[in-house]
Structures are given as structure tokens and as C-alpha cells.
N, C-alpha and C positions, 0 to 999 in steps of 0.2 A: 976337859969338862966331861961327866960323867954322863951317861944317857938310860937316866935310873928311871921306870914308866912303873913300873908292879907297886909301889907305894903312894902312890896320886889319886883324889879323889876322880872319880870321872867323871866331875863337870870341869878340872882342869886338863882330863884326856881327852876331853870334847875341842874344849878351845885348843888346847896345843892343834889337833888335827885340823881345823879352819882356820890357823894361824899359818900352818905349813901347807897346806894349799894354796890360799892367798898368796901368801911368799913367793911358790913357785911358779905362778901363773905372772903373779907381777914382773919376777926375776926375767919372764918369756916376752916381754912387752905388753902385755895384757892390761888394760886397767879393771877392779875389781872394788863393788860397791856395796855393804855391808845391805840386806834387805830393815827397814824399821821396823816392821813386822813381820816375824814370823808365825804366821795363821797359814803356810801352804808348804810347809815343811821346805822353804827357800832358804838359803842359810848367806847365801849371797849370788851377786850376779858378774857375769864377765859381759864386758864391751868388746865383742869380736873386729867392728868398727862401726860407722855412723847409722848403719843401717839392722845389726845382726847384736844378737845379745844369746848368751845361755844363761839359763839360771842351774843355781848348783845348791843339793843337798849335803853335807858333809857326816861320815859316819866316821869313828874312831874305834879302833878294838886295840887289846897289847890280845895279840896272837898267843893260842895254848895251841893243846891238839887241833880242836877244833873252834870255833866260831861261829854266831849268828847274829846277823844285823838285817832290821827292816825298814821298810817305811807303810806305813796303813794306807789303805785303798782308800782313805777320809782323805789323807793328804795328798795323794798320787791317784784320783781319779784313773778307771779303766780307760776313758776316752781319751786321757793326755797321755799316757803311755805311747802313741806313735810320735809324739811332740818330737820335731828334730834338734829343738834348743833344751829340755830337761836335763840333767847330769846327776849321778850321784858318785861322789867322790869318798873315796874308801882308802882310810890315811890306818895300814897299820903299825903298831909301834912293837919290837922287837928291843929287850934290855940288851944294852952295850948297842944298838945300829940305831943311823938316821931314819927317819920313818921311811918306808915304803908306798908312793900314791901309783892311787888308781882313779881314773876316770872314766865313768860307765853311762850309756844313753841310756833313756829309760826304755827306746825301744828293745832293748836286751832282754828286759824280762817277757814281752810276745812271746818265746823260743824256751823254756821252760826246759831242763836238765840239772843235773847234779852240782851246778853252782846255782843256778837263778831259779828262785820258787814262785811258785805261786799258789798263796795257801789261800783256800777258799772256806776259811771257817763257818762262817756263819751258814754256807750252804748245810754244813755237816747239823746244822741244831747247835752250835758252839756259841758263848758268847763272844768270844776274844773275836774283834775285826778284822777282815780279811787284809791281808799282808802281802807286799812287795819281797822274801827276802834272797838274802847272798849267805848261802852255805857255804863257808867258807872254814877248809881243810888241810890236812898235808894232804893230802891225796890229788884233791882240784887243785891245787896253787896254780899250777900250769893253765888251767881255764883261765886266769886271770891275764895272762902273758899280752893278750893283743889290748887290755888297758889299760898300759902302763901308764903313767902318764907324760910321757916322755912322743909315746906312740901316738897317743888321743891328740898332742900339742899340734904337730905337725899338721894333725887331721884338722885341727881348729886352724892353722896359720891358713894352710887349704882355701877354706868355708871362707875366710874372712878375707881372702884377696880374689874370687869370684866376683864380688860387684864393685873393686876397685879400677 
């Protein structure tokens, strides 16, 4: 089977990328609940167990040089950003490879560098709303390395056998 992504509208690069997270989280024992609305930039939620849930964003790019993906300060309030359940999941797709995830807390962007922004438009006099974003490069890829999501599972299997 071919794994053709540069000729796809991107609201089916969108779903493939929250299909292939779902997927892998479920593949991890995880059970995962589609949110009915989306009005908080939630794209869906995991059951860590009875007691513990994360909610998760999903972002999708096909990788060039460079890249940029957001989420708005409207949907990811200042105040939730230390939330220990938020996620934003970062599914990129590469022609001819399986996608590549990431799983990222929100408290990542507090700490501000050359992958994680924090653009403060509106302070500038700008219209455009202040933004969450993931500068995403060949240069940083390596920034990305500790959320693989392979790394973040274990971190979640962790979390979710603490109040077992």
C-alpha cells in the first residue's frame, strides 16, 4: 500500500492524524472517547483509569523544511496551561513513512525556546490571537525526541497505576 499524504485535502490530513493517535493509544490498552463538542480545542479524551483522564488536541502537518502548528490562547487559556491532563498530539506525516506521533503536555509551552512559542500578538497592537505554537524544523526535530509517543505512553501507563 502506498503512503501518498502531499495530494490529500487537509481536513482528511486532519482525521487521518486523530485516527492514528486513537489507533495507537487504543493498540497501548488505553480506551479513547471522541469529545461531541469541540468548542475547547479537545479533539478527544483518554481514560487513564477510573479516576484519571487526559484530554487531547491533535495537530497534523506532511513535514517540508519547515513547519507551524498552533492552538489560540481562546482555546488553551493561560491558566490551563499548567493542567497535568492537557496534551497536544503532533501526528507528522512523511510521503512513503508511517506517520510519526508525538505527545506533548501543555505545561511545555511555560518554558519557551526554539521549538515551543509563545506569541503574544495582541500585546504587539496585532490583530491575529495570541497563540500556543510548535516551530517545528530539521534543525529542532531532536527537541521533539522526549515526546515520542512511545516515551509519553510509559509516562501515561506510570500516572495511571499510581492510584491503582
Amino acid at each position: 500500500m502506498d503512503l501518498k499524504y502531499n495530494n490529500l485535502h487537509h481536513l482528511q490530513v486532519g482525521r487521518i492524524g486523530e485516527y492514528w493517535i486513537k489507533l495507537m493509544l487504543t493498540m497501548q490498552g488505553f480506551d479513547t472517547y471522541y469529545s461531541d463538542v469541540d468548542n475547547k480545542a479537545i479533539d478527544f479524551v483518554v481514560r487513564l483509569d477510573n479516576s484519571k483522564h487526559i484530554d487531547i488536541q491533535v495537530k497534523t502537518i506532511r513535514l517540508k523544511k519547515s513547519s507551524y502548528v498552533f492552538v489560540t490562547k481562546k482555546s488553551w487559556a493561560e491558566h490551563e496551561m499548567s493542567r497535568a491532563n492537557l496534551y497536544l498530539a503532533l501526528v507528522i506525516l512523511k510521503e512513503d513513512q508511517y506517520p510519526e506521533s508525538y505527545l506533548i503536555p501543555s505545561s511545555a509551552w511555560l518554558r519557551p525556546d526554539e521549538l515551543f512559542c509563545d506569541r503574544k500578538y495582541q500585546e504587539k497592537g496585532l490583530k491575529s490571537l495570541d497563540e500556543w505554537g510548535l516551530n517545528i524544523s530539521t534543525k529542532n526535530m531532536h527537541l521533539l525526541d522526549p515526546y515520542k509517543l512511545e516515551k509519553q505512553v510509559k509516562i501515561l501507563n506510570q500516572l495511571s497505576l499510581t492510584n491503582t
